[in-house]
C-alpha positions, 0 to 999 in steps of 0.5 A: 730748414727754412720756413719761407722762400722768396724767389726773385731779381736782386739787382744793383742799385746806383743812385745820386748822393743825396737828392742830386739828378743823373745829369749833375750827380759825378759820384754815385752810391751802391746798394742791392735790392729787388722786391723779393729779396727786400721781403726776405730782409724783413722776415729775417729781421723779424727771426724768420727763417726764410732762404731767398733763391735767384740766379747769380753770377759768380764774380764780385758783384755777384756775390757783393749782392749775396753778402748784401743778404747773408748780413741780415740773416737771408738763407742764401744757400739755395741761389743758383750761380751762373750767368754773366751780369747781374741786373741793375737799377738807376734810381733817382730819389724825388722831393716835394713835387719831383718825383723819384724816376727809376731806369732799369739796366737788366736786360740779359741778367742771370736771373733773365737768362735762367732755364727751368732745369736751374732750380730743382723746387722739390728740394727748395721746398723740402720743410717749407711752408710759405712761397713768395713772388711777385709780378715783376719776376715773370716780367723779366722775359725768358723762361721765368713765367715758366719758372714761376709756374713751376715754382707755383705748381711745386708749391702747392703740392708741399703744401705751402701758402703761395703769396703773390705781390702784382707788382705791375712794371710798365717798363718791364711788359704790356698790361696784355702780357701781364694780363696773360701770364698773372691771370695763369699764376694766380690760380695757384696763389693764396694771398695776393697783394696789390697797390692801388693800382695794379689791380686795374693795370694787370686785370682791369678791376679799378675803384670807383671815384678815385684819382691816384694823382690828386691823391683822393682814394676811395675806400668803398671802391676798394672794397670791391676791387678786393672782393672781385679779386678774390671771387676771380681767383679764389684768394683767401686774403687780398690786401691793398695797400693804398698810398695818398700822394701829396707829394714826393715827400709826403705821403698818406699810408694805409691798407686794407686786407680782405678775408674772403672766408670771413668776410671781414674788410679791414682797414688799417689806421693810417700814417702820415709819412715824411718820406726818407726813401720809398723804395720797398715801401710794398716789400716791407707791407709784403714782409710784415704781413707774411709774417703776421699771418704765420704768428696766428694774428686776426686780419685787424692786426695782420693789416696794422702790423703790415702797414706799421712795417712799411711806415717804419721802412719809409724812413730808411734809406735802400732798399731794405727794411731793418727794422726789428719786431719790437720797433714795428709793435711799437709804433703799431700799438700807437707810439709814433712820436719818434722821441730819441731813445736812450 
């Protein structure tokens, strides 16, 4: 059975060859991707077992997008088949001082349309011991705060560890709407995770003497931003993940995780990435920390772990994380020389 179970929107991605814009692409590529399944990828990667649970259409590319996760290893028996379209994302990759600009097309999904009485969480749950979801999934409309709610709720009564990515989408709902509906589900979750800024888009809590765009972060005030989560909702860990943008190409990359338990804040080293594609980019961390927490490593080598993962991902094009174990330990114990293996 699986250990892990993620439950999100897998979507369509449509993007421009190369760095081409909408207005002069004629060709695009396709892939799949959406933030719990991207996660699901990494964990199977690493030999997990995790099943990953959406609503699908029964047509082609309905199930293009479960073949799309079958390949890496996903359980994909518990995806519930049905609806009309499949989600869909246009994504257009930035460079230097142009940013990537993403539009959604999921109005109306499967996913979106989906009913309570689709998922039967007590038989997803049974023999699992880990529950992962994010922010963007109660965004979609419909039922789905319910859903996540009761998804939530079943998990908790197995037993299991329930982690919450925040995930805010501006696109996708107000910041009064996720305020409401993210302040009710993180009473159920156990380790939340954040970028460095979700925490202030969906409750307000936002470092001191910080400015995302000039790409100038504040440690200290993270400090606060996670111990004021934690304290709010009771989280055992909170992890940020805190990216210097200096530009579309290049970033600074690093995280810091919170033990509320032990009051431990630490801090990860931090990479200078050369961007390649940074879509998952919090999936990958989401992956490798869930991972890490399972396999009994401390907070100094979940975070290290967890950021050396996404380091990794950002050099890879889609939305997945393909990536083994050994890849990330290695970079994570300092090898980040990025020699040709033969």
């Amino acid at each position: 059975m699986a250990k892990v179970i993620t439950f999100g929107e897998v979507m369509l991605r449509l993007q421009p060859y190369n760095y081409e814009r909408f207005v002069q692409c004629d060709h695009v590529q396709y892939t799949f991707g959406g933030g719990e399944a991207n996660l699901a990828v990494s964990l199977a990667n690493y030999g997990m077992d995790v099943a990953y649970v959406t609503k699908l259409p029964t047509h082609a590319i309905g199930q293009s997008a479960v073949n799309s996760l079958r390949r890496y290893g996903v359980d994909t028996s518990k995806i519930v088949r049905g609806g009309d379209r499949i989600g869909i994302y246009f994504n257009e990759k930035g460079a230097s001082q142009r940013g990537s600009v993403c539009i959604y097309d999921r109005a109306n999904s499967a996913i979106a349309k989906a009913l309570p009485s689709d998922f039967c969480w007590d038989e997803i749950f049974e023999g699992a011991e880990w529950f992962h979801f994010t922010g963007i999934t109660p965004a979609l409309g419909g039922n789905l705060v319910q859903i996540c709610k009761e998804a939530c709720q079943a998990a908790k009564a197995h037993g299991m560890k329930v982690s919450c990515d925040l995930n805010y989408r501006g696109k996708l709902w107000t910041r009064e709407q996720a305020r409401a509906a993210m302040t009710d589900l993180c009473q159920y979750v156990d380790v939340c995770i954040s970028n460095e800024e979700d925490a202030k888009d969906v409750f307000g809590i936002e470092a001191e003497s910080t400015d995302i765009y000039s790409g100038k972060l504040n440690r200290d005030g993270y400090r606060s931003v996670a111990k004021q989560l934690a304290d709010k909702f009771h989280f055992e860990m909170v992890a940020i993940t805190l990216r210097e943008s200096h530009s579309a190409s290049d970033n600074g990359w690093s995280a810091m995780l919170y033990n509320a338990g032990s009051g431990e804040y630490c801090f990860s080293k931090q990479y200078a990435l050369h961007i390649v594609d940074r879509v998952g980019g919090g999936d990958s961390f989401g992956g490798g920390l869930i991972y890490s927490l399972m396999n009994g490593m401390d907070t100094q080598q979940a975070v290290e772990f967890a950021v050396a993962a996404s380091a990794l991902k950002h050099t890879i094009e889609g939305d997945f994380n393909m990536v083994t174990r050994s890849e990330v330990e290695k970079l994570m114990k300092g090898d980040a020389s990025g020699r040709i293996q033969r």
